[in-house]
C-alpha positions in Angstrom: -10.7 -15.6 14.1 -8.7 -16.1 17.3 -10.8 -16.1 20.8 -8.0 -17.6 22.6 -5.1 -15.1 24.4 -1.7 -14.9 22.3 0.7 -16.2 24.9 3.8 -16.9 23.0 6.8 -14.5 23.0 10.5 -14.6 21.2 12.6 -12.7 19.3 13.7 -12.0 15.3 15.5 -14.9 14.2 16.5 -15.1 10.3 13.1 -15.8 7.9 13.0 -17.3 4.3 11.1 -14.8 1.9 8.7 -17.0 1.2 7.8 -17.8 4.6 7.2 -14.3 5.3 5.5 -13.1 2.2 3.1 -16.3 2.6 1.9 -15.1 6.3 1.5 -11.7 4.9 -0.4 -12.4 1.2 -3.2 -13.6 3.8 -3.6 -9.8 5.1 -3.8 -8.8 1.1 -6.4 -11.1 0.7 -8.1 -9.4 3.8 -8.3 -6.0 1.8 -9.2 -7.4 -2.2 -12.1 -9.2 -0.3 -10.6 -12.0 -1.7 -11.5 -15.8 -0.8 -9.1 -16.8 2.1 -6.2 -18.3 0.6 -6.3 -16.7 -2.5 -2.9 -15.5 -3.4 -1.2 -18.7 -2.2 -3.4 -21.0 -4.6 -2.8 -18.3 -7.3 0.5 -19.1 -7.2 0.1 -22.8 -7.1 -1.7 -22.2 -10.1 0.8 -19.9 -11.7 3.9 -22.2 -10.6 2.1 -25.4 -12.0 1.5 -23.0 -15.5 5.3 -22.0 -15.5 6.7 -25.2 -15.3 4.4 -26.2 -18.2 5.8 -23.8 -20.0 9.6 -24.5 -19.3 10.2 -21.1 -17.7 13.4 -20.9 -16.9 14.5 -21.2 -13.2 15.2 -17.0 -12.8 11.7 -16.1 -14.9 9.9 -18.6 -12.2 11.4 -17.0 -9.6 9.8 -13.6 -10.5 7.0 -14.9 -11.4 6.5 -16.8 -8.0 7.1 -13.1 -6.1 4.9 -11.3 -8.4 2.2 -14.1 -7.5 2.5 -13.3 -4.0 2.8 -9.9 -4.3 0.3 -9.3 -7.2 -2.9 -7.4 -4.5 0.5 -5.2 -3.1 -1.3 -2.0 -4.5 -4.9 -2.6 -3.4 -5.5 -1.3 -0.4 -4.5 2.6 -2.2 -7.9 2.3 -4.3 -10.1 0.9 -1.2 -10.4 4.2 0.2 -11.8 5.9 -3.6 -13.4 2.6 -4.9 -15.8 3.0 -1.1 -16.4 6.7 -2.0 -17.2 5.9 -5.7 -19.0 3.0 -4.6 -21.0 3.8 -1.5 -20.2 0.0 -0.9 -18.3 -2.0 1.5 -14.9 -1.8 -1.0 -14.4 -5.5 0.5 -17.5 -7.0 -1.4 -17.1 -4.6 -4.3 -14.0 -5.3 -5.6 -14.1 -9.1 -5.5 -17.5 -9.2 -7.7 -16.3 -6.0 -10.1 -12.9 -7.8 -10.1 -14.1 -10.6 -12.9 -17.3 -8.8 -14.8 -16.2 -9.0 -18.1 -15.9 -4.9 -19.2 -16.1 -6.2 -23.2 -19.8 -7.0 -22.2 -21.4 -3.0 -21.7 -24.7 -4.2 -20.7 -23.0 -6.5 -18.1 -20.8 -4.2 -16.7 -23.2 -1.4 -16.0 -25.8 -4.1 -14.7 -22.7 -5.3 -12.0 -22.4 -2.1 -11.4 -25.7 -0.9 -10.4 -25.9 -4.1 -8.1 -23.0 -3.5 -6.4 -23.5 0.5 -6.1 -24.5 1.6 -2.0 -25.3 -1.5 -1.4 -28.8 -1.9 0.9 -29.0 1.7 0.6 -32.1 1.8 -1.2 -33.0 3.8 -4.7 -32.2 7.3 -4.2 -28.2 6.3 -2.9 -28.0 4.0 -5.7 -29.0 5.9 -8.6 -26.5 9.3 -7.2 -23.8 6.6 -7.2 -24.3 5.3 -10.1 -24.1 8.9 -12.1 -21.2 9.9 -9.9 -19.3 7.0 -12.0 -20.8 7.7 -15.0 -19.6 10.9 -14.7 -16.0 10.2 -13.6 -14.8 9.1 -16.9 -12.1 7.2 -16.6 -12.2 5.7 -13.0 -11.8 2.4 -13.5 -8.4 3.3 -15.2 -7.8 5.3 -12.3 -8.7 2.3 -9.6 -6.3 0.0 -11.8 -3.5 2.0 -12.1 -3.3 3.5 -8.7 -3.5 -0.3 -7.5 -0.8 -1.4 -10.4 1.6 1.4 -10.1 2.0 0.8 -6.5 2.0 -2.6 -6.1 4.9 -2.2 -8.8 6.3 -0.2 -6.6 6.3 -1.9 -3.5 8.1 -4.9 -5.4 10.9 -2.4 -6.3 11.0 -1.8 -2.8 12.0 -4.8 -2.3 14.7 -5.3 -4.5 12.4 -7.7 -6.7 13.7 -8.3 -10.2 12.1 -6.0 -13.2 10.3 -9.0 -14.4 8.4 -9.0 -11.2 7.7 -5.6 -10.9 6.7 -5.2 -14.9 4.3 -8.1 -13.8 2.1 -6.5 -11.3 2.3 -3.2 -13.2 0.4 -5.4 -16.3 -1.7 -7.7 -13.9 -5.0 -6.6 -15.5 -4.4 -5.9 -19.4 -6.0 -8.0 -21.6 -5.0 -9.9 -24.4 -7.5 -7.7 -26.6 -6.3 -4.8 -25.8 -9.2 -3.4 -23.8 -7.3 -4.2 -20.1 -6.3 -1.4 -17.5 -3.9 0.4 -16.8 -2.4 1.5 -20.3 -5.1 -1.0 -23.2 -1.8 -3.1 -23.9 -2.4 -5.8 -26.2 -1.3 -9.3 -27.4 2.6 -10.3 -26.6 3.1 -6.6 -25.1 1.4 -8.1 -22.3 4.4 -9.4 -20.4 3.9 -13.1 -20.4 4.2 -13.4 -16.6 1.6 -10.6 -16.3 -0.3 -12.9 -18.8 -0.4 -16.0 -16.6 -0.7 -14.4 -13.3 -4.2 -12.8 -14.9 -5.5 -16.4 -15.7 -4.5 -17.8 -12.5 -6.6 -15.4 -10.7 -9.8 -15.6 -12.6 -9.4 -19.1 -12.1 -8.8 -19.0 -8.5 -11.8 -16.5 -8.1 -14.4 -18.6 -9.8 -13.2 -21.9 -8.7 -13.7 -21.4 -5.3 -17.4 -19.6 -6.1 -18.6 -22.2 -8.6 -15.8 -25.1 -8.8 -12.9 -25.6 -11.2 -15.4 -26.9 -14.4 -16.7 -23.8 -14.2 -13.7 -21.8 -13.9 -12.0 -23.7 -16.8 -15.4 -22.6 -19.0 -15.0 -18.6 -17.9 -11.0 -19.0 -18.8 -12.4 -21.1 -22.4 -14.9 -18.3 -23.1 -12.8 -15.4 -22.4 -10.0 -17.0 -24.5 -8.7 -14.5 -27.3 -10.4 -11.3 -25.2 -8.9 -11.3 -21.5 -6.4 -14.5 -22.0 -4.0 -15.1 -23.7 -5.0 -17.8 -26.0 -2.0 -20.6 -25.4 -2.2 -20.1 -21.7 -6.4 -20.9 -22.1 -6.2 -23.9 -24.3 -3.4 -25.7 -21.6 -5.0 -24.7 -18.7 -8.0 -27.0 -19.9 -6.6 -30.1 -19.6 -6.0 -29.0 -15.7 -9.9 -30.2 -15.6 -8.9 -33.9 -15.8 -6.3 -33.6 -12.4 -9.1 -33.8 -9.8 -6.1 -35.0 -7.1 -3.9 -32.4 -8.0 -6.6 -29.4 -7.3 -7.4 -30.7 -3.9 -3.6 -30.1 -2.9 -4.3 -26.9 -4.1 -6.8 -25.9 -2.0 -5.8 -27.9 1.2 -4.7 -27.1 4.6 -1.3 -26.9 4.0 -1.2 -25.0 1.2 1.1 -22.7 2.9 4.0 -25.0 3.1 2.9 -26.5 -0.8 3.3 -23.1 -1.8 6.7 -22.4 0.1 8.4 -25.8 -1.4 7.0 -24.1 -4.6 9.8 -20.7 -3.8 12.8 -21.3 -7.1 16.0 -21.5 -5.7 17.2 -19.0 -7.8 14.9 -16.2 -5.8 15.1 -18.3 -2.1 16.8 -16.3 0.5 16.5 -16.1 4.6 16.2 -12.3 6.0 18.1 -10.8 8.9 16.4 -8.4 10.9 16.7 -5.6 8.5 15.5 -6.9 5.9 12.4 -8.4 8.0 12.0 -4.7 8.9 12.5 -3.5 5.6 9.3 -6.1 4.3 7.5 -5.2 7.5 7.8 -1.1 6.0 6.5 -2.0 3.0 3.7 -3.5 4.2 3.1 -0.8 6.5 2.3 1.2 3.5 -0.2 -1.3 2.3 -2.1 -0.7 5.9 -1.4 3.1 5.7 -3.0 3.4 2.4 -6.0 2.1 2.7 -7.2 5.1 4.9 -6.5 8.6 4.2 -7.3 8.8 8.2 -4.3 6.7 8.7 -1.4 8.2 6.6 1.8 7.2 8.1 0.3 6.1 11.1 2.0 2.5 11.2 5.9 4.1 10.3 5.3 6.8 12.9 4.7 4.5 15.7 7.9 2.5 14.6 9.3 5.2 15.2 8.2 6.3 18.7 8.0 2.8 19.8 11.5 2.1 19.0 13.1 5.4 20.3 11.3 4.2 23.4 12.6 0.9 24.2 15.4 2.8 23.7 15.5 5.4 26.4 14.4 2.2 28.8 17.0 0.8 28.3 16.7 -2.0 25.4 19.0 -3.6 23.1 19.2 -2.8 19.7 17.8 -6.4 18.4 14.7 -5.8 20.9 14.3 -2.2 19.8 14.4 -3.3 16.5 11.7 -6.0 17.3 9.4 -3.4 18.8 10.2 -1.4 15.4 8.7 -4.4 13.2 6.0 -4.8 16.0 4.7 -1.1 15.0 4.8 -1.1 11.6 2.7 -4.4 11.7 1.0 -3.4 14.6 -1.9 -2.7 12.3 -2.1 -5.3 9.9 -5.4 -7.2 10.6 -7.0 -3.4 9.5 -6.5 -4.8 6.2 -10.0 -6.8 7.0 -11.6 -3.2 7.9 -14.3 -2.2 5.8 -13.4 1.5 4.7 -17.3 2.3 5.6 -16.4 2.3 8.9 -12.4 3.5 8.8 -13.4 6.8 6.7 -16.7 7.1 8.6 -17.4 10.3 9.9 -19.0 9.8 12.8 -19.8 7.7 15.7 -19.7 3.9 15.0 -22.8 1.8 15.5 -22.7 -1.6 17.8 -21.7 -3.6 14.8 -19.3 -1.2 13.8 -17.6 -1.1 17.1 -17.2 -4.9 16.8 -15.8 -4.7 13.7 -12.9 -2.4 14.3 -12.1 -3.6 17.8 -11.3 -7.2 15.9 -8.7 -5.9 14.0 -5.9 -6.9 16.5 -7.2 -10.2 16.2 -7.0 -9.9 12.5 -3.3 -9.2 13.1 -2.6 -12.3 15.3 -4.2 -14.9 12.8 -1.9 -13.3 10.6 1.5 -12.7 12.1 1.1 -16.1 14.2 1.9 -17.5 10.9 5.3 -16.8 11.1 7.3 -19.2 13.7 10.6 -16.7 13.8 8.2 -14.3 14.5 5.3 -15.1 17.1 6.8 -12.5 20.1 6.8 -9.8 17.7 3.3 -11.3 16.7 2.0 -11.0 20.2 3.1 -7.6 20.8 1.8 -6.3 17.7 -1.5 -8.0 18.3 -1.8 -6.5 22.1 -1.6 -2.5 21.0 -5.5 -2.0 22.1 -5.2 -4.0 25.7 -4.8 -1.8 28.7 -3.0 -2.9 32.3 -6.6 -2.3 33.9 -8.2 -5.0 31.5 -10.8 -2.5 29.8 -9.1 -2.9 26.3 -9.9 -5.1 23.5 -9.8 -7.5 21.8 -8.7 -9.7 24.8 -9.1 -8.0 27.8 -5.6 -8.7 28.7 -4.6 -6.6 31.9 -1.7 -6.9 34.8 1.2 -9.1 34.3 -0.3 -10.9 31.3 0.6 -7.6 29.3 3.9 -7.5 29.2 6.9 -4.6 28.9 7.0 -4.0 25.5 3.5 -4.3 24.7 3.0 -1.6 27.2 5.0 0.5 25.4 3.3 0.0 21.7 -0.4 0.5 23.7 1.4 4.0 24.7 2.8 4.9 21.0 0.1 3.9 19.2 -2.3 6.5 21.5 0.5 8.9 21.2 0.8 9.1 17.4 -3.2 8.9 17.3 -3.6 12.0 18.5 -0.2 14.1 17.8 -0.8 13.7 14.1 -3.0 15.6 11.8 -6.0 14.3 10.1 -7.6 15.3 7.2 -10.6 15.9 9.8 -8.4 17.6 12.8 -5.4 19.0 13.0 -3.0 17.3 15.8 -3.3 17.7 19.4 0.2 19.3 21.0 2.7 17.0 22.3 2.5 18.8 26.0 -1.1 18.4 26.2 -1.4 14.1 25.3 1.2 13.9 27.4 -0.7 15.4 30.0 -4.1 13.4 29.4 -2.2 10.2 28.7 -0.9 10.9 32.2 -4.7 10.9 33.8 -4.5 7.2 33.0 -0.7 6.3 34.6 -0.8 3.0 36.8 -4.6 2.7 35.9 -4.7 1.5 31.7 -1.3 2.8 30.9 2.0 2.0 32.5 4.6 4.2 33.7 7.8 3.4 32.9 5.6 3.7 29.0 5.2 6.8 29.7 8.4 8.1 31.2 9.8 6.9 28.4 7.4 8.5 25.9 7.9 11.6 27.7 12.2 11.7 27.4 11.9 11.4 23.7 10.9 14.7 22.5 11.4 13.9 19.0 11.9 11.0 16.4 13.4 10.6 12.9 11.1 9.3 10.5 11.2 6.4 9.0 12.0 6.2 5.3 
């Protein structure tokens, strides 16, 4: 994690796809509780696996997007899979994630391990029956996550191949996968490889690659695909080629990796328009935080507006909120559904989530000022915010405006716990803190915008 001040500020310049969807598949790693660097050796897996196969330029490009958006969709079960759960969804869904459902006895013995976990008897055993009771539910987990993962790949004008990918992730050769029990070839093949890739990645990085290769040999004919099993084996022999795939730069291996058919550089819109979609990915994961990230967009950018900003920097303080959030993603939904007050620890875990941001945004070159101010939305001009403690000059303009509509849209909108506070009255308590944590011309501005259009 960070611990060191983001200091570097720019503007939007034009960004490959693959550079941006890289940075980001780190902050959907964050929410599947995945092992850091997880999607990007997934698709070093499934790239290597394609060109195997002699899939054609155009199949590999969807592929190679599907890989990096295949955990699109799971932050919209985190929020049920907690409640189901009692458990930290973070740790639960990485170790349910490869228990092999064909084995009963298995299953319901990962199950009652990873039920309220540390909870003691009586929390695990009311668990426990409220899934044996809920039927279906893992259907439900897996299709919520596949449908809109799909979705969010259709979003962003990714080929059918890439959506019908994601949407298949988890079926199983034997017909006894989620969402729909396809079976066999109706599995589309890229759906078929991206499944073996991760199971591979999973286990390698828990037990080694041997060991991995023996879970994708046992499972062979039941979750895999046989073909894709058998080749994957001789992989065990290329002891060079797996440390590339797990080393420090796997983030430029894996970019070098991007088909030209599929390569393209983004303008500022269509930044913005992969910076919405992930601002779905963060708004879902809470029903505490619906719309929050689009909403203060919104106000953010009608903001800079009214002070007087150009349209490029308005539309960096637009990407700025609906990233602004990000690092969440690394929240346990224990504590972002929680009730009531948050212990110490607690505390310390939500008040990193900026930081979480950074690590992630500061990935992207074109894009480390809208980084910064995205990363700064807690600080406060006196120094009393967090994660930093940045105050004064050292917190810029347009930070100071996201700090002010980010506590704006906190406590305008409703909640499934509260109803929203009136406009007139948070203007007036934001006001209480003018000059002190919250800067004027932030609020002036806030205050001549009496109304936004949403965001679509």
């Amino acid at each position: 994690m960070l611990t060191t001040v983001p200091t570097v500020a720019g503007s939007p310049l034009l960004v490959a796809t693959a550079e941006l969807l890289t940075a980001l598949s780190h902050a959907l790693d964050l929410t599947e509780g995945a092992p850091p660097g997880h999607t990007l050796r997934s698709c070093v897996l499934g790239m290597r696996l394609a060109a195997e196969l002699g899939l054609d330029e155009t199949t590999r490009a969807a592929l190679y997007y599907a890989l990096l958006l295949k955990d699109a969709g799971c932050s919209a079960n985190a929020a049920r899979m907690t409640q189901l759960f009692g458990a930290d969804d973070r740790v639960v869904k990485p170790r349910m994630k490869i228990v092999d459902a064909n084995d009963r006895t298995r299953l319901a013995l990962e199950t009652w391990r990873n039920v309220a976990i540390g909870r003691g008897l009586l929390p695990k055993v009311r668990h426990m029956l409220g899934i044996a009771r809920g039927g279906a539910v893992t259907q439900e987990l897996i299709r919520t996550r596949c449908e809109r993962g799909a979705d969010i790949a259709a979003r962003l004008g990714f080929p059918d191949a890439t959506r019908e990918a994601i949407r298949s992730l988890d079926e199983h050769w034997n017909g006894n996968g989620q969402p729909i029990g396809l079976a066999g070839e109706a599995i589309p093949l890229l759906s078929r490889i991206a499944n073996v890739v991760q199971v591979i990645d999973v286990v390698a990085v828990a037990h080694g690659p041997a060991v991995a290769l023996e879970v994708v040999r046992a499972r062979s004919g039941s979750w895999f695909d046989p073909s894709l099993a058998d080749r994957v084996q001789a992989w065990r022999r290329d002891r060079t080629w797996w440390t590339r795939a797990v080393d420090e730069g796997i983030e430029t291996h894996v970019t070098t990796l991007e088909p030209a058919a599929g390569s393209r550089l983004l303008d500022p819109l269509g930044v913005e328009r992969v910076a919405r979609a992930f601002a779905d990915v963060v708004d879902a994961k809470s029903p505490f935080t619906f719309r929050h990230s689009v909403n203060v967009a919104a106000w953010v950018g009608a903001m800079a507006r009214v002070a007087g900003a150009s349209e490029a920097t308005a539309g960096t303080l637009v990407v700025a909120g609906l990233l602004h959030d990000v690092g969440k993603l690394g929240v346990s939904n224990l504590i972002l559904d929680k009730a009531g007050a948050l212990d110490a620890d607690e505390r310390t875990a939500i008040e990193a989530h900026p930081a979480h941001t950074w690590a992630i945004l500061s990935r992207i070159s074109a894009l480390e000022g809208i980084a910064r101010i995205a990363s700064l939305h807690h600080e406060k001009l006196d120094g009393s915010g967090y994660p930093w403690r940045v105050g004064g000059d050292a917190l810029d303009r347009w930070a100071r405006m996201l700090v002010v509509a980010d506590i704006y849209e906190a406590l305008t909108a409703d909640r499934p716990y509260r109803a929203g506070i009136p406009r007139d009255t948070v203007l007036t308590m934001l006001e209480r803190d003018r000059g002190t944590k919250l800067d004027g011309e932030a609020l002036d501005a806030l205050a001549a915008v009496e109304h936004v259009e949403p965001i679509p």
